[in-house]
N, C-alpha and C positions, 0 to 999 in steps of 0.2 A: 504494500500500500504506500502511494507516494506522500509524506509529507510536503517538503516543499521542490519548485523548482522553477529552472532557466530555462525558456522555450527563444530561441534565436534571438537572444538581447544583444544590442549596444548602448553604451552608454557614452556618450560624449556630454563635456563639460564643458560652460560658457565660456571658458576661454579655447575652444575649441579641440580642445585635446580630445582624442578618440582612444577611451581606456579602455574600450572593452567593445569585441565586434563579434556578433554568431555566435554567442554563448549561449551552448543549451546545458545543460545538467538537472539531474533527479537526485533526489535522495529519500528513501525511503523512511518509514515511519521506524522508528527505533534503532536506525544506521547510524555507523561512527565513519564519517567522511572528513580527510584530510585535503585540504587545498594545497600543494607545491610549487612553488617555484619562486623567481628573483623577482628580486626589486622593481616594482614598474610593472607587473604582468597583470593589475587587475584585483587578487585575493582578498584586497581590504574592501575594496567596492563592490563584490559579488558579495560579501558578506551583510555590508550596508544597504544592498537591495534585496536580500532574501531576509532580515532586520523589518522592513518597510522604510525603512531609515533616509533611503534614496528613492526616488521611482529612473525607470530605464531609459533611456531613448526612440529605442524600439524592442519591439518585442513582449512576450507577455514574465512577467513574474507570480510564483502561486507561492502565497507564505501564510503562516494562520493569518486568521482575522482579527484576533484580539491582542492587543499588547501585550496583555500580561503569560500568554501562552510561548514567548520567547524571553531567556536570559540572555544578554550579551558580557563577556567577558573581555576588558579590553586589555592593549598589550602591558599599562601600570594597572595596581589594583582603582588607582582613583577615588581613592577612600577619604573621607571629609574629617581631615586632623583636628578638627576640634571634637567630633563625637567619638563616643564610645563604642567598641566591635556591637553590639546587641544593636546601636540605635543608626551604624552603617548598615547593617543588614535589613534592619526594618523599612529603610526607606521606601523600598517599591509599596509595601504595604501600608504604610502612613498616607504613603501619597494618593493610594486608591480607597482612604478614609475606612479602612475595614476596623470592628472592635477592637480596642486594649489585649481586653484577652485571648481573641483569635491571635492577633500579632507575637503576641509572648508565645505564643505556645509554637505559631510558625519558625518563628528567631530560634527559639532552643530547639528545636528539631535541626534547623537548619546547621545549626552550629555542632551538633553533634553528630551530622552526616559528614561531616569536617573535620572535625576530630578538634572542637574550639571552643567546647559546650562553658569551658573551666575558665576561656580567655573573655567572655561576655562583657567586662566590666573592664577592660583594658582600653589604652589608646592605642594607636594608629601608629607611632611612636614605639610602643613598648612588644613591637611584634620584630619579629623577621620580615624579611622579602618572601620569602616562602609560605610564612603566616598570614601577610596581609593579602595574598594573592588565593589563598585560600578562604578568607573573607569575603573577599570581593565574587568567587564563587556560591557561596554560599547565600550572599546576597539573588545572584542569580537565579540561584534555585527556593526562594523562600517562596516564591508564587506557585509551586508546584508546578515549575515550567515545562512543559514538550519539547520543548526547539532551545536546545544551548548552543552561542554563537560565540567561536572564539578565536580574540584575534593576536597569535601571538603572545599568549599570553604565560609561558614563562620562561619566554626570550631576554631576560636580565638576570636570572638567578644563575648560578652556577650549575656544575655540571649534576652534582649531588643531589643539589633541592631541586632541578630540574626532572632527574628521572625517579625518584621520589614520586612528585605530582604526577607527574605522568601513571604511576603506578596507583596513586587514591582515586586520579581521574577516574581509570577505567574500571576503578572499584565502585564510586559513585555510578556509573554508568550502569553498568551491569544492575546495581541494585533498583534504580530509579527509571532503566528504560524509554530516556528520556532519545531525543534525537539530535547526535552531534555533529556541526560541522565548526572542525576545529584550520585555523589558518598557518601556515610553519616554516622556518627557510632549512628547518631539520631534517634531514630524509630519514635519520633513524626515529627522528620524535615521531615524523609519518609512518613508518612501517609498524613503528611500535603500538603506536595505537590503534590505526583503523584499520575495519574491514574495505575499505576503497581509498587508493592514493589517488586524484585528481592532478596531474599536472600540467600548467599551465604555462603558457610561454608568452613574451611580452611584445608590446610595439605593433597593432593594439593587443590587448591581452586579449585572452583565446583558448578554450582548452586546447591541450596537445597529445593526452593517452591519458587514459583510465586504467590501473590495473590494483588487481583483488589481491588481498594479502591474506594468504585461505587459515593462517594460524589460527586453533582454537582460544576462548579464553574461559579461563583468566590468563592473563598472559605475565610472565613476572621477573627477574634477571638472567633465569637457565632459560631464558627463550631468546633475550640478549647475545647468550654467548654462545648459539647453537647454527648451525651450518645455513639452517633453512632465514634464518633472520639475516644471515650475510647477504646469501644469494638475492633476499627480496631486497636486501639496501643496495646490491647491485646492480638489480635490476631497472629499479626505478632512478639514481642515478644517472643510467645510462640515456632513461628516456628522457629528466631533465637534461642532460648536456645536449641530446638531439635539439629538442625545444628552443634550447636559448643557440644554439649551431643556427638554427633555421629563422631563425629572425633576425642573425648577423647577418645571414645572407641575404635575407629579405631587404633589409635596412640597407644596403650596398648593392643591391643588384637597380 
């Protein structure tokens, strides 16, 4: 069943830049979709229009209808340093005027999907990179969201706290069966995670190959260090350097 999707969009900006041409893409209800590729191919603005965030140029876009049925994760947590983790995370929900006590009870759920139940009372300040980025998830998902939208998003932390998160991700995932499409310039953070690498190649952006990463999950470091994880970082590698090969050529022919 499709969640959401790209039926033959471009999207050109008022200063005429043409980011994005014949982009079609699906993704299925309860899929973990990675986007790949470089800098300039489009990933943050496919993200922004399958969001509502954007509309296209042409073409059609299908994303839920309701706001609150998508989280967005951006590439900082973006978290408001004067409040406290409980009343970052409550945002979405204050701002949709829902009861006191529905909100308490969403916040502590939320934060104990996260493993932050103990940090509620804390600042913004007094966390990690890794903590507050966790937060900032958590916020995402306190509406009981479908559709997690992520850009990037733990592109600052190191390599530790990085595959870490990646590992509660798809822990959250699994449990919450929500629908991810996550954004990445990693081809291992891509392989690692999803069931479909998306990569895309730039000038205008574009998909360039789809290919399925058939690993079962849960997925966890002996999958990291095992042959079949090489070959699929190989593989897809390869298809990115094709991608960004072909738009050199492009670009100079």
């Amino acid at each position: 069943m499709t969640a959401l999707a790209l039926e033959h969009v471009d999207k050109r900006f008022p200063t005429g830049t043409l980011a994005l041409q014949g982009v079609s893409l699906s993704v299925g209800s309860g899929e973990f979709v990675s986007l790949l590729g470089p800098s300039g191919c489009g990933k943050s603005t496919v993200l922004r229009l399958l969001a509502g965030l954007d509309q296209p140029s042409a073409g059609r876009v299908r994303h839920p209808e309701r706001a609150a049925e998508t989280g967005f994760v951006f590439q900082s947590p973006t978290l408001m340093p004067w409040a406290r983790v409980a009343d970052n995370v409550s945002l979405p929900l204050r701002l949709a005027k829902q009861p006191r006590a529905q909100i308490d009870a969403a916040v502590q759920s939320a934060l104990e999907r996260v493993g932050l139940a103990e940090f509620a009372q804390a600042f913004p300040r007094e966390l990690s990179g890794g903590m507050q980025m966790r937060v900032a998830i958590a916020r995402a998902l306190v509406t009981r969201a479908s559709l997690l939208l992520l850009d990037e998003p733990f592109a600052a932390l190191d390599e530790i706290g990085r595959m870490r998160l990646n590992v509660e991700l798809l822990r959250l995932w699994q449990q919450e069966r929500f629908t991810a499409v996550f954004v990445t310039h990693s081809v291992m953070e891509a392989v690692f995670l999803s069931q479909r690498v998306v990569v895309m190649a730039p000038r205008p952006g574009r998909v360039a190959q789809e290919i399925r990463i058939d690993a079962p999950y849960p997925r966890d470091e002996s999958w990291r260090a095992s042959a079949a994880f090489a070959a699929s970082c190989v593989q897809v590698s390869q298809a990115l350097q094709r991608a960004v090969e072909s738009a050199e050529e492009a670009a100079h022919a």
